[in-house]
LUMKE-964811 format. One line per 4 residues: their letters; for each residue x, y, z of N, C-alpha, C. Coordinates in steps of 0.1 Angstrom, whole numbers. Each point is the difference from the previous one (the first is absolute). Last residue first. Example, Ala and Ser with C-alpha at 12.3 -4.5 7.8 and 13.67 -1.06 7.14 Angstrom:
BEGIN
SA> 128/-22/71/9/11/0/-8/11/8; 3/-57/-1/-9/12/0/9/12/0
***
This chain:
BEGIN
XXXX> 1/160/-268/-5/3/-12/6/-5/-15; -1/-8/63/11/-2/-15/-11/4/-9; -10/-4/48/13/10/-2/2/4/-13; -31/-33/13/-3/14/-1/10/8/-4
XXXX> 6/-42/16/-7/-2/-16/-2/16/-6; 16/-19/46/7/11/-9/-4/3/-10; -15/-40/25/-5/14/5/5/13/0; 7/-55/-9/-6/11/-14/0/17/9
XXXX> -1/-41/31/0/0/-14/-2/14/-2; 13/-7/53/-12/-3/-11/5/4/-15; 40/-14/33/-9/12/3/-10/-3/-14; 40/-27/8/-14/-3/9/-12/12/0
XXXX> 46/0/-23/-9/-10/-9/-16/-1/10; 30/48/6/-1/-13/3/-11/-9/-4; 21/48/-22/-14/-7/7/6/-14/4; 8/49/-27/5/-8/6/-7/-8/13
XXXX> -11/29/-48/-3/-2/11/9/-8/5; 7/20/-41/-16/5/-1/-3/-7/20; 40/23/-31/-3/-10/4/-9/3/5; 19/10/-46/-7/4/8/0/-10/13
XXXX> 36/10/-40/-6/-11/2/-10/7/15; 13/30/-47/6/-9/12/-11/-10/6; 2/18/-47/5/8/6/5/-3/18; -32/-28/-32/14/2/-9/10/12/9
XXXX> -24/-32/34/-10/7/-12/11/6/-14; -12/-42/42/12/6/-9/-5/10/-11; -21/-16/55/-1/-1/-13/12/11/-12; -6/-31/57/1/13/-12/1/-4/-9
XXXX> 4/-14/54/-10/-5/-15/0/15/-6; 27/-30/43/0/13/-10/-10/-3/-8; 10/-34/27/-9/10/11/-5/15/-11; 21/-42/-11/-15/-3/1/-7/16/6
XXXX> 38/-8/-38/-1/0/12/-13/7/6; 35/-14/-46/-11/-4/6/-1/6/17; 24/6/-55/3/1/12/-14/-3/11; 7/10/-49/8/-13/11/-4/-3/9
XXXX> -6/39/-26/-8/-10/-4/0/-14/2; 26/44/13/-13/-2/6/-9/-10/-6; 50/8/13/-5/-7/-7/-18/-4/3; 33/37/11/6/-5/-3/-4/-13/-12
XXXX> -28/29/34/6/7/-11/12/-8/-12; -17/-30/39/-10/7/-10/2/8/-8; 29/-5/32/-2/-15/-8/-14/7/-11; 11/30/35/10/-4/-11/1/-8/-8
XXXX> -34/-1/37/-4/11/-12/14/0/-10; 4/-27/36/-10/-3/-11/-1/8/-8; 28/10/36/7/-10/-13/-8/-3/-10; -18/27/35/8/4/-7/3/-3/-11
XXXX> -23/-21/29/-8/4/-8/6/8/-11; 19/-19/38/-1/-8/-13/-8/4/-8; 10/30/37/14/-5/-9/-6/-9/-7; -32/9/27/2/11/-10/15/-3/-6
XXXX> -9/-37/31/-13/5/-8/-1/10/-6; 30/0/31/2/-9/-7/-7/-7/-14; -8/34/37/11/8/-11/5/-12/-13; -39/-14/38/-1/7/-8/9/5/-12
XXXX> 14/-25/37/-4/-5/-8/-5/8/-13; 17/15/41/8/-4/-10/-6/-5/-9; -20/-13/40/3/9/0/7/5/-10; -37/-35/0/9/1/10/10/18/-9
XXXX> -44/-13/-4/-2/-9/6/14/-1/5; -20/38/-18/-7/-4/14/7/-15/5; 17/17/-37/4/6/8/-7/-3/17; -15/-13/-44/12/-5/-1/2/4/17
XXXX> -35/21/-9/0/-12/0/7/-11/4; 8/47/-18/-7/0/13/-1/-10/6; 9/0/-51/8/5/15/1/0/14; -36/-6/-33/8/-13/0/14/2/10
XXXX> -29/35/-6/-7/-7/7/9/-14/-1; 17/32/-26/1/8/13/-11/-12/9; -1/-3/-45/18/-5/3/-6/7/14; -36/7/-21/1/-20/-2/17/2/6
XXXX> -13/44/-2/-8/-9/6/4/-13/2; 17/25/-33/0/7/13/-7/-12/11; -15/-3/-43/12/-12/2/10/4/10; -37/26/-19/-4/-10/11/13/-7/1
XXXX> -1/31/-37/-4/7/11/5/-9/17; 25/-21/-47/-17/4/6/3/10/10; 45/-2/-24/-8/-10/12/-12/11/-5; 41/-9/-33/-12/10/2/-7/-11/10
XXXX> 55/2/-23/-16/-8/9/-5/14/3; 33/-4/-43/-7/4/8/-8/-8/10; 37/-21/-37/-13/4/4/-2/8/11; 52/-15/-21/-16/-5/5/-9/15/0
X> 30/-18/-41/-2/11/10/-11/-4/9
***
């Protein structure tokens, strides 16, 4: 049975600024960047202890898989640290 996703507060944020982004730089782009995010988060319910990806970061709890931020490799370390208990 898959799992529940549960987004952080902020992870509004980290997708709507990555959006924006995408989008500033060409047009379309953006939708393209929430369609894979899509596929990602399925991949994850599907096989959350497999499954790798740089931008998604979450934690597996016994009830669902939490996501705790989506982040490009360039943007500063650790700086979700807070999010997670």
């Amino acid at each position: 049975m898959k799992k529940q996703l549960e987004f952080h507060p902020e992870v509004t944020n980290d997708i709507k600024g990555s959006y924006l982004w995408y989008e500033d730089k060409l047009e379309g782009l953006g939708n393209r960047f929430l369609s894979e995010l899509e596929d990602g988060y399925t991949s994850i319910q599907n096989f959350p202890d497999t499954w790798a990806n740089f931008q998604s970061l979450y934690k597996v709890t016994e009830e669902k898989i939490v996501v705790v931020a989506v982040m490009h490799n360039s943007r500063k370390a650790n700086y979700w640290l807070d999010r997670i208990s």
